[in-house]
TILUMZA-986357 format. One record per residue (C-alpha): residue number from 1; residue in one letter; x, y, z. Coordinates in steps of 0.2 Angstrom, whole numbers. Example, Ala and Ser with C-alpha at 12.3 -4.5 7.8 and 13.67 -1.06 7.14 Angstrom:
 pos code     X     Y     Z
   1    a    62   -22    39
   2    s    68    -5    36
END
This chain:
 pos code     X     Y     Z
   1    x    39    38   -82
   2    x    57    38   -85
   3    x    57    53   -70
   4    x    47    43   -60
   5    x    58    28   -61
   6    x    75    41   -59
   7    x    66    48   -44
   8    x    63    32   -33
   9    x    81    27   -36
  10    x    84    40   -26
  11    x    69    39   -13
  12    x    69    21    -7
  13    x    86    20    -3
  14    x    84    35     9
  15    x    66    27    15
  16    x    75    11    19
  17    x    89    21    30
  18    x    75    32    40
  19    x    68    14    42
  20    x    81     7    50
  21    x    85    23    60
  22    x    68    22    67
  23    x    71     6    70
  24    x    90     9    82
  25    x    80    23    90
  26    x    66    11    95
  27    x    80    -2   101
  28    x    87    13   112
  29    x    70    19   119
  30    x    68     0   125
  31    x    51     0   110
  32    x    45   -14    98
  33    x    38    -6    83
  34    x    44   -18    70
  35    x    38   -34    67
  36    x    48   -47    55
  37    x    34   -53    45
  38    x    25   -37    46
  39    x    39   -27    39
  40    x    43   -38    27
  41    x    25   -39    20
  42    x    26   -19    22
  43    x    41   -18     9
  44    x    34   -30    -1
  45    x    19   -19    -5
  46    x    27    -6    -8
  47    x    37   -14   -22
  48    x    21   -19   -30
  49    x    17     0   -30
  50    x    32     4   -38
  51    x    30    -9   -51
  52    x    11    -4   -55
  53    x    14    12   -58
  54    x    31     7   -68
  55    x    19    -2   -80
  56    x     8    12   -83
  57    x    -7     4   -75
  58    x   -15    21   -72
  59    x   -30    24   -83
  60    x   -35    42   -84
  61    x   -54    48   -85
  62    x   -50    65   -90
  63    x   -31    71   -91
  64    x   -27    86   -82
  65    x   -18    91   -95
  66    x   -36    92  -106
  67    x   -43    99   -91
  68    x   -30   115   -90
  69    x   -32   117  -107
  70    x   -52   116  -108
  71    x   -57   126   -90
  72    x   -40   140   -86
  73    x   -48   157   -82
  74    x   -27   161   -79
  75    x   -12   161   -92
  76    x     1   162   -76
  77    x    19   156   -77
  78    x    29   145   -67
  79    x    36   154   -54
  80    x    40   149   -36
  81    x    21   155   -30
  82    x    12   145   -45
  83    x    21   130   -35
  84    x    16   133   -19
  85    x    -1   136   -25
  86    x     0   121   -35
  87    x     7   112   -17
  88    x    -9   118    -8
  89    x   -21   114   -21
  90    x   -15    96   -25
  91    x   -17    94    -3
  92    x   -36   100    -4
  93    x   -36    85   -17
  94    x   -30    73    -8
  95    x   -39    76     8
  96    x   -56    75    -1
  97    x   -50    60   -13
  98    x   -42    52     4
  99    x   -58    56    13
 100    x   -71    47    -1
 101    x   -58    32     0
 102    x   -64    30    19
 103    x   -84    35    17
 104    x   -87    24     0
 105    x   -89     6     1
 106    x   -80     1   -14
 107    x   -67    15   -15
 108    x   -62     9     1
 109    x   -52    -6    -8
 110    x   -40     9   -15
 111    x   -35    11     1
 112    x   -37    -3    14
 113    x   -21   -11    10
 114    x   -12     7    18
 115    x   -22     3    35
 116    x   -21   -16    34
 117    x    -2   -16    45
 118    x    -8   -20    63
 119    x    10   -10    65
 120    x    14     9    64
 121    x    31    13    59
 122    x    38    20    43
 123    x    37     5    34
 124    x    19     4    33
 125    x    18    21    26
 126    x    25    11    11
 127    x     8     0     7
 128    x     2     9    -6
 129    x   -11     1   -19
 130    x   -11    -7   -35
 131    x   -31    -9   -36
 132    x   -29    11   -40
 133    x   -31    11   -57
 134    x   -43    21   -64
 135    x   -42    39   -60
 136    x   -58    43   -53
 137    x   -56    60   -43
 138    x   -53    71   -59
 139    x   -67    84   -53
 140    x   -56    88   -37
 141    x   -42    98   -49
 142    x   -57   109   -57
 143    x   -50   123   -46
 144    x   -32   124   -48
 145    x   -35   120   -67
 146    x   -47   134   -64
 147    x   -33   146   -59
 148    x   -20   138   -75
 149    x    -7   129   -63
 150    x     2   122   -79
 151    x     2   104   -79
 152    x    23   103   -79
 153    x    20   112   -62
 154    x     8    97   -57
 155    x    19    84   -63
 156    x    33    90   -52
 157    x    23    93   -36
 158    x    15    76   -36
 159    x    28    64   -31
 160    x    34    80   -17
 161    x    18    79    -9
 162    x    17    59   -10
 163    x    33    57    -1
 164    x    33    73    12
 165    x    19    61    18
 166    x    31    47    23
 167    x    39    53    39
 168    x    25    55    52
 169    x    22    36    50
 170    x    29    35    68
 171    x    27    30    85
 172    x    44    38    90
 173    x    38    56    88
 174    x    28    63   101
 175    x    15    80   100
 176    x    27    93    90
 177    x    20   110   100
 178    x    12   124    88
 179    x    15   113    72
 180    x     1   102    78
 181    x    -8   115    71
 182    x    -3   117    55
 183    x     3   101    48
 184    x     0    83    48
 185    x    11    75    64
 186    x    14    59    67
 187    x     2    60    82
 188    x   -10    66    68
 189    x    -9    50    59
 190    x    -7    38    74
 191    x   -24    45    75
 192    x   -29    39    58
 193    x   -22    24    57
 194    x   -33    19    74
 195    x   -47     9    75
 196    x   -54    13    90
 197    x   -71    20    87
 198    x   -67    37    92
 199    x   -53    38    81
 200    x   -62    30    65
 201    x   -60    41    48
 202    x   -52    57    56
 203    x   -37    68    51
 204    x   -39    63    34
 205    x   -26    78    29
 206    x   -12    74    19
 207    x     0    88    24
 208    x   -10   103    29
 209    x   -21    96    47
 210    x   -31   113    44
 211    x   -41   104    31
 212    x   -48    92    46
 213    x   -52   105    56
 214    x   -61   114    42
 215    x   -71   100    35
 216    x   -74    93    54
 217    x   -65    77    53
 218    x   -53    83    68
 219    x   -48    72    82
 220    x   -34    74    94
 221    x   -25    60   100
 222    x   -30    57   116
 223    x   -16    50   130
 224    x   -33    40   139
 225    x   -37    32   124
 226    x   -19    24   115
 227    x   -22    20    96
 228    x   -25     4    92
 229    x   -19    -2    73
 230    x   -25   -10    60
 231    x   -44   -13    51
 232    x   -58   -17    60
 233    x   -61   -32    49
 234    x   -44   -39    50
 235    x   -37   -46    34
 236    x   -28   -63    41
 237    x   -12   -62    25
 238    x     5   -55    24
 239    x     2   -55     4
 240    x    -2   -38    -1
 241    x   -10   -42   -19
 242    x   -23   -51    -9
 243    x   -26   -38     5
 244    x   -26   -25   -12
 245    x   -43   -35   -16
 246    x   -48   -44    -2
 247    x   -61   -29     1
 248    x   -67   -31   -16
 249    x   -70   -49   -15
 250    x   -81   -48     0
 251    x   -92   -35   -10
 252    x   -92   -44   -24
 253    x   -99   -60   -15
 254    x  -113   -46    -5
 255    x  -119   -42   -21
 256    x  -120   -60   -28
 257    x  -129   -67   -13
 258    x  -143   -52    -7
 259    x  -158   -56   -15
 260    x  -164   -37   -17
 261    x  -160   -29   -35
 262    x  -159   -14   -25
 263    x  -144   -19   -13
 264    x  -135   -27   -28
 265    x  -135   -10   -34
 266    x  -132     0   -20
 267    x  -119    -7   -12
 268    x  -105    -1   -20
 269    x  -108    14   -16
 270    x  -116    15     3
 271    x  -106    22    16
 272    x   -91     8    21
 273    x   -95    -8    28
 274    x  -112    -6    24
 275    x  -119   -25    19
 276    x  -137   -30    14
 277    x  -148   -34    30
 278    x  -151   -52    23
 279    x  -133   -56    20
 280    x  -126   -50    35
 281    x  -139   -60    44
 282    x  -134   -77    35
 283    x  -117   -74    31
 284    x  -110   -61    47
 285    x   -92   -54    46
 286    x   -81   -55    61
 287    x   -75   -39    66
 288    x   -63   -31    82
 289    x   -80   -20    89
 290    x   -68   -15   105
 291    x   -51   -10    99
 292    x   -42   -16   113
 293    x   -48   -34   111
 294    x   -36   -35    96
 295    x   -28   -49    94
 296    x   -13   -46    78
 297    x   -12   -59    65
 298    x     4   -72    68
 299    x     8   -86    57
 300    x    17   -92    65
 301    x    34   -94    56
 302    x    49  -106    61
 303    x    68   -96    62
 304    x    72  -106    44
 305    x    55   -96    36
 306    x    57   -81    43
 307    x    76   -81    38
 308    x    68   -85    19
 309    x    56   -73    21
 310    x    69   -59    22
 311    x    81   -68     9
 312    x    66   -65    -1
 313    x    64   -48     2
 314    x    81   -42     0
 315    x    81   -53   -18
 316    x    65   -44   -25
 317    x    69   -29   -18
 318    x    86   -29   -29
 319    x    78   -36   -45
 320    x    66   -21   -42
 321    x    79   -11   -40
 322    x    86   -17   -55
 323    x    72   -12   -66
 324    x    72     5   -59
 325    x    90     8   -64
 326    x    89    -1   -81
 327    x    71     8   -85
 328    x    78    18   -98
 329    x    87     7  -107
 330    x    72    -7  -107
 331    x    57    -8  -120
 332    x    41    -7  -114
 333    x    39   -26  -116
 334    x    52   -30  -107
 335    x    45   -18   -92
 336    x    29   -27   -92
 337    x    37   -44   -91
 338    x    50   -40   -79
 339    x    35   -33   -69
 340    x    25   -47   -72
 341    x    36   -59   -66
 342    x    39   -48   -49
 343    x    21   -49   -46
 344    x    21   -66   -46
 345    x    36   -66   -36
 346    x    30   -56   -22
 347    x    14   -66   -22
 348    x    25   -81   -19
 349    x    36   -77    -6
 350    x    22   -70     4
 351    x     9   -84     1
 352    x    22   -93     8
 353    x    22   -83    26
 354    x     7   -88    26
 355    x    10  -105    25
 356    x    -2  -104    11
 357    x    -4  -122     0
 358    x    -7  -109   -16
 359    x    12  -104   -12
 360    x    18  -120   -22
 361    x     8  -117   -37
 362    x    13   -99   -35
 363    x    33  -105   -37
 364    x    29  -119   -49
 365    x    23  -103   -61
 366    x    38   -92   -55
 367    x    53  -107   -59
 368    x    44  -109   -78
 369    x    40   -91   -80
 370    x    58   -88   -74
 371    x    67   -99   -85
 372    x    55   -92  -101
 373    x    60   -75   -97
 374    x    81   -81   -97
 375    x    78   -91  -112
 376    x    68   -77  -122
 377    x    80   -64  -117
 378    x    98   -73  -119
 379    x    99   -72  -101
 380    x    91   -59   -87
 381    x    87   -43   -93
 382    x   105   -38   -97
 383    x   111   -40   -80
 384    x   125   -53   -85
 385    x   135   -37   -97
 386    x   138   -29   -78
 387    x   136   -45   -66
 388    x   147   -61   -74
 389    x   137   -74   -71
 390    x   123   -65   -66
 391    x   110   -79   -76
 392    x   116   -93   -68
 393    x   114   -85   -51
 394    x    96   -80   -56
 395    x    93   -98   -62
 396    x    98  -107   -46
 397    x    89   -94   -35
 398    x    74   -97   -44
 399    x    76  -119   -39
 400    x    80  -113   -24
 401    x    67  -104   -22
 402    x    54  -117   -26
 403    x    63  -131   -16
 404    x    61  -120     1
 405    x    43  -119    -5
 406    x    39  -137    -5
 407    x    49  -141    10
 408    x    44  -127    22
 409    x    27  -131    17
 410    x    30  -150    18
 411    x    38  -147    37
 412    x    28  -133    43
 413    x     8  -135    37
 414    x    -4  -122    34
 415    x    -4  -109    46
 416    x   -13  -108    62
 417    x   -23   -90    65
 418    x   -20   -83    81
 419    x   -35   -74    84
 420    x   -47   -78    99
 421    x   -65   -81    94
 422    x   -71   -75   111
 423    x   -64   -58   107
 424    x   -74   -56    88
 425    x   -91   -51    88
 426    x  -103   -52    72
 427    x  -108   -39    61
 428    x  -125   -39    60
END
């Protein structure tokens, strides 16, 4: 964990500059791809990724370690090949793994909070899950464990083959000639990312597009048909610890209403979207059946929200920071409450772009849990040794912070969908 936490403070910073050099190049092509609050809520999700994995939420079935161990045919050392095997082998496991995230009803709330931006730019590539806790594909490393790829190899490859898959999150990039046979482009995963019904569950590759055209999920973008972004059943927040289980939720209710024993069962495991015949018929989901009907969330935000919004952001994103650099040097109770405390940070600020009533409550908890954590630890995690004052700023951010909340919320009001009913149609 300390290499993981050593590694992202050397990743984000350079994601945050390709980000903002996607977003000058946009500005110079005369394109919008970036959206304030979309952005924001972007970043923010990724932050809760980072802070999942920091606190080892990540629950194992079967190690692949144990597995190496148990199933290796090979003794092989670890030379440049083993790697590049290793490289290839973890790919085939992502396709398949990605691919069940898209087909399975419940293992789709692994993964709808990656596809929930209504955006396609690199800073959605950065909503990653924290409902991903239990590590369910195992079976899919039976054949590199087969061959002995030491587990140090895996270890290493991992967070290369997570990241290489950052940059074709892109609208900038256009068809990239002879690689579009070969690798993943950012055409590729325009495609992907689409929800226009030609465009549904293809190019699940990770790196390697070959996988696609293999296992016949192929599609090539196609310049008649623009991708349209986003899910079909459109999750209406900013806040990315609600889209994490929103998916859930709606199953969860499903089962509790069907009347068939059968369906209660089933459902979790039917192909995605799949409802029981007699809830969808009481209870029907709106959902954007043409893609180009697509109307994109908006709450809505005066200039004095949005500017707190990204006030927000930048706070968080250096309090996460923080933890990162100072991970060695914290116990693992401090991790978890500094963690904690983040989490219910982020769900603050971004119930608050919603202009969400659960945002007060939300900063009420913050402010005490806030003030627990300063009085508990002497002051904030250490930060006053290198920052003088560093408490007392920490403090009068936090009554800041819930002040806003109850006057933007007092001025402004819940917020007002924009999404016109004309243009949703019923599921069942």
């Amino acid at each position: 964990m300390e290499l993981y936490a050593k590694a992202l403070t050397f990743a984000i910073p350079f994601f945050l500059i390709l980000i903002i050099i996607e977003e000058i190049a946009a500005r110079r092509m005369k394109r919008h791809i970036n959206y304030g609050m979309d952005t924001i809520s972007s970043l923010s999700s990724g932050m809760t990724n980072t802070l999942k994995n920091l606190m080892g939420l990540s629950i194992a079935i079967v190690s692949y370690g144990w597995m190496v161990d148990k199933v290796a045919l090979f003794h092989i050392e670890s030379t440049w090949l083993v790697y590049v095997v290793a490289f290839i082998g973890m790919d085939f496991v992502g396709y398949w793994s990605h691919r069940f995230d898209h087909k399975i009803n419940a293992f789709w709330n692994r993964h709808i909070v990656h596809h929930s931006s209504e955006e396609f730019n690199l800073s959605c590539a950065l909503r990653q899950s924290v409902s991903a806790i239990v590590g369910i594909y195992f079976f899919l490393y039976i054949p590199i464990a087969f061959l002995g790829v030491p587990g140090e190899v895996v270890a290493i490859v991992a967070p290369i083959h997570l990241f290489a898959q950052f940059w074709y999150h892109t609208r900038l990039i256009g068809k990239m000639g002879f690689l579009e046979h070969i690798l993943v482009t950012p055409s590729h995963h325009r495609v992907h990312h689409a929800i226009n019904d030609i465009y549904l569950d293809k190019n699940l590759s990770q790196i390697f597009i070959f996988w696609d055209k293999l296992f016949g999920t192929f599609q090539e973008e196609l310049d008649e048909e623009p991708p349209v972004y986003g899910v079909k059943k459109p999750v209406n927040t900013w806040n990315p610890l609600i889209i994490n289980y929103v998916h859930l939720w709606s199953l969860i209710q499903d089962a509790w209403r069907t009347q068939s024993w059968w369906d209660k069962l089933r459902i979790w495991f039917m192909p995605t979207g799949w409802r029981p015949a007699d809830v969808a018929e009481k209870y029907p989901w709106n959902y954007w059946k043409n893609a180009y009907e697509q109307v994109k969330y908006d709450s809505k935000p005066s200039k004095v929200l949005f500017a707190w919004s990204w006030l927000q952001l930048v706070v968080n994103f250096a309090m996460v920071f923080h933890v990162l650099v100072a991970f060695v040097n914290f116990q693992y109770l401090e991790v978890m409450l500094y963690a904690i405390f983040m989490m219910v940070s982020i769900f603050a600020y971004t119930s608050l772009m919603d202009k969400a009533r659960v945002a007060l409550p939300a900063e009420i908890i913050r402010f005490v849990v806030g003030l627990g954590l300063i009085y508990w630890n002497g002051g904030w995690f250490g930060l006053q040794e290198y920052i003088p004052g560093a408490t007392v700023v920490v403090g009068i951010y936090l009554a800041a912070s819930l002040l806003m909340a109850f006057l933007i919320l007092s001025k402004e009001g819940k917020a007002k969908v924009n999404l016109r009913p004309a243009e949703l149609v019923s599921s069942n």
